[in-house]
C-alpha positions, -999 to 999 in steps of 0.1 A, spaced: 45 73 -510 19 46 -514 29 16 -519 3 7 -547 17 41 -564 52 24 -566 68 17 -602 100 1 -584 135 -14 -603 152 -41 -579 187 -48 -586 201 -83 -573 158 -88 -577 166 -125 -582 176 -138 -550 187 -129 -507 173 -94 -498 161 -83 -530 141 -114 -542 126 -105 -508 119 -70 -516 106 -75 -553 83 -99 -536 73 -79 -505 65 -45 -527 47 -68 -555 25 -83 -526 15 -50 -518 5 -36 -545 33 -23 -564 49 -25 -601 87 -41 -600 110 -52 -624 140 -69 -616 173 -65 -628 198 -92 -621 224 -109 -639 211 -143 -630 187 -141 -663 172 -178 -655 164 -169 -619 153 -131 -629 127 -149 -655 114 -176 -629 111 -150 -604 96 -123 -631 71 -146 -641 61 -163 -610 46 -129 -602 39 -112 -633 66 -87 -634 93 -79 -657 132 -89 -660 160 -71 -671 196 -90 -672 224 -65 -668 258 -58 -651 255 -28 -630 284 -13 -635 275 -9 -676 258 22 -686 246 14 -720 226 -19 -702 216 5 -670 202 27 -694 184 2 -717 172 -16 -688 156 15 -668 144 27 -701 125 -7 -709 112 -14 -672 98 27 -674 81 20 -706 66 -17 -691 56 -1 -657 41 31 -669 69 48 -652 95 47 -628 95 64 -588 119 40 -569 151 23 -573 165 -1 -549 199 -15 -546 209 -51 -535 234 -57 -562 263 -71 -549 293 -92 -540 313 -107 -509 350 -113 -506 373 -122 -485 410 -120 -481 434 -102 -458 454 -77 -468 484 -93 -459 476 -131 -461 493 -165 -465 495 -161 -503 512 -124 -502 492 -96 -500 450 -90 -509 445 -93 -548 440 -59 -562 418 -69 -587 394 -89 -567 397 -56 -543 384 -34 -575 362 -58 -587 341 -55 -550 343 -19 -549 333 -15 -588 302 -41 -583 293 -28 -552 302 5 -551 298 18 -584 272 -3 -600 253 17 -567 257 48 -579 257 40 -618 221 27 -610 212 57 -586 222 83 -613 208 70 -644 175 61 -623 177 100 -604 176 114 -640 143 96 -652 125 102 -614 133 142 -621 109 138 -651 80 129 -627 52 151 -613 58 161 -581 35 145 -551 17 170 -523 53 169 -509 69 177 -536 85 142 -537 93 126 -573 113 97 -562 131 73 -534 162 54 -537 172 28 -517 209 20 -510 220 -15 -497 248 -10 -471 265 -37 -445 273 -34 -406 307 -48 -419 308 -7 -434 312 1 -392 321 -35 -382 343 -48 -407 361 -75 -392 396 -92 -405 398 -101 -443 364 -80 -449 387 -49 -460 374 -47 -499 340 -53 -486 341 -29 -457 353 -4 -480 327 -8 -503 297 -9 -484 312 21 -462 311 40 -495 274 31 -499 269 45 -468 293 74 -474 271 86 -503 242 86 -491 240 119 -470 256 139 -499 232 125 -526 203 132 -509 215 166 -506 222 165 -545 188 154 -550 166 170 -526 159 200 -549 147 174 -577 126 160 -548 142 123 -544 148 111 -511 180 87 -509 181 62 -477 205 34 -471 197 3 -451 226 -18 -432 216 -53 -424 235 -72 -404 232 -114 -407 209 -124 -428 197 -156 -439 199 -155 -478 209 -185 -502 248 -176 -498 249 -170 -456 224 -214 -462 252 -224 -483 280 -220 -452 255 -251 -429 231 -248 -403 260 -252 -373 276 -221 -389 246 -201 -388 239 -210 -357 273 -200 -346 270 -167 -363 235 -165 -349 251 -163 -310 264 -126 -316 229 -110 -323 220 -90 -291 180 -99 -296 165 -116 -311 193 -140 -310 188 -155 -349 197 -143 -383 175 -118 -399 150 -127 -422 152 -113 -455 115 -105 -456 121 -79 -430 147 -62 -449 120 -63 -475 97 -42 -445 119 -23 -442 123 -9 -476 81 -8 -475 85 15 -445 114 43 -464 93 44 -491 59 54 -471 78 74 -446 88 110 -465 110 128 -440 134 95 -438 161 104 -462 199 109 -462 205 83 -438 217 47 -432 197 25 -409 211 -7 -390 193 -36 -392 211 -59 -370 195 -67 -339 219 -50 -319 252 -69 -333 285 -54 -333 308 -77 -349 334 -88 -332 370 -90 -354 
């Protein structure tokens, strides 16, 4: 896929990894729109660069739909969807307090989780409309996983669970949508520096920092950005997740 051919929707577009990416892909020639619910930072960002904005929750239907619907109609069409959306919590399942919260538990897995695949289904459905390139190929989605999905270390059990679905779905959702040609790729990143990982101080980040293999620093968010650049022009990449970690295993 060429990149100037790309007609992309960016979830969590507004800010971390996929501000990076709506920038990255606009840069190079492609049509994004970013869907966030951060409408302020989504319009700032939108028209900074002359793309569109779409304020949503993921995990509605009704304002997936409206918002893939609009961004098709602005961009002339619609070949790529890529997933950032999402939340981090922390508690252990048996802590201090009594045991994990079971609705902040479902709330990460819903956000997560299921705002993933409610945007990867509704988008799917509109890519299967598309002409088919010399491969065959209609469409790419891009999933947003976590090393904590292999790694997870203690109080990371709703998140763990969460992102190990993302990466759980991936295989079999490629398979459901290799027929309609869509190739479906998840990316793992480990620690990256985004606004939330900033707001923690420098001397954390440099401790967390010490547990990259090489290069020994956090990721940049413009390479998760590359990244994505590189699934989308690479056609035989699908059904799979791909670390992005420099070599880190976290520890518990």
């Amino acid at each position: 896929m060429d990149i100037s051919d790309v007609k992309a929707v960016v979830t969590g577009g507004a800010s971390g990894l996929g501000e990076a990416t709506v920038r990255y892909l606009h840069a190079a020639g492609a049509r994004v729109a970013v869907f966030d619910r951060d409408a302020e930072r989504g319009a700032a960002l939108a028209q900074e660069l002359g793309a569109s904005v779409h304020p949503l929750d993921v995990t509605s239907e009704p304002e997936v739909q409206a918002a893939l619907d609009a961004a098709r109609t602005e961009m002339g069409g619609l070949n790529v969807a890529v997933n950032c959306a999402g939340i981090a919590t922390g508690a252990k399942t048996v802590g201090r307090s009594g045991p994990h919260p079971l609705g902040s538990f479902a709330r990460t897995i819903e956000i997560n989780l299921v705002g993933a695949f409610n945007v990867s289904r509704l988008a799917a459905a509109m890519m299967a409309e598309n002409a088919p390139d010399a491969d065959g190929q209609r469409g790419v989605i891009v999933q947003t996983a976590s090393v904590a999905a292999f790694d997870g270390q203690k109080g990371q059990s709703a998140y763990s669970a969460s992102k190990a679905g993302v990466a759980g779905m991936t295989l079999p959702m490629a398979r459901d949508l290799g027929a309609l040609g869509i190739r479906v790729m998840a990316i793992a990143p480990g620690i990256f520096r985004t606004p939330m990982l900033e707001g923690l101080g420098q001397e954390i980040m440099d401790g967390l920092a010490e547990d990259v293999i090489f290069p020994r620093r956090l990721g940049r968010p413009e390479e998760f950005a590359a990244l994505v650049s590189f699934v989308l022009s690479c056609s035989y990449l699908n059904g799979e997740t791909i670390r992005l970690d420099g070599a880190l295993r976290m520890p518990p």
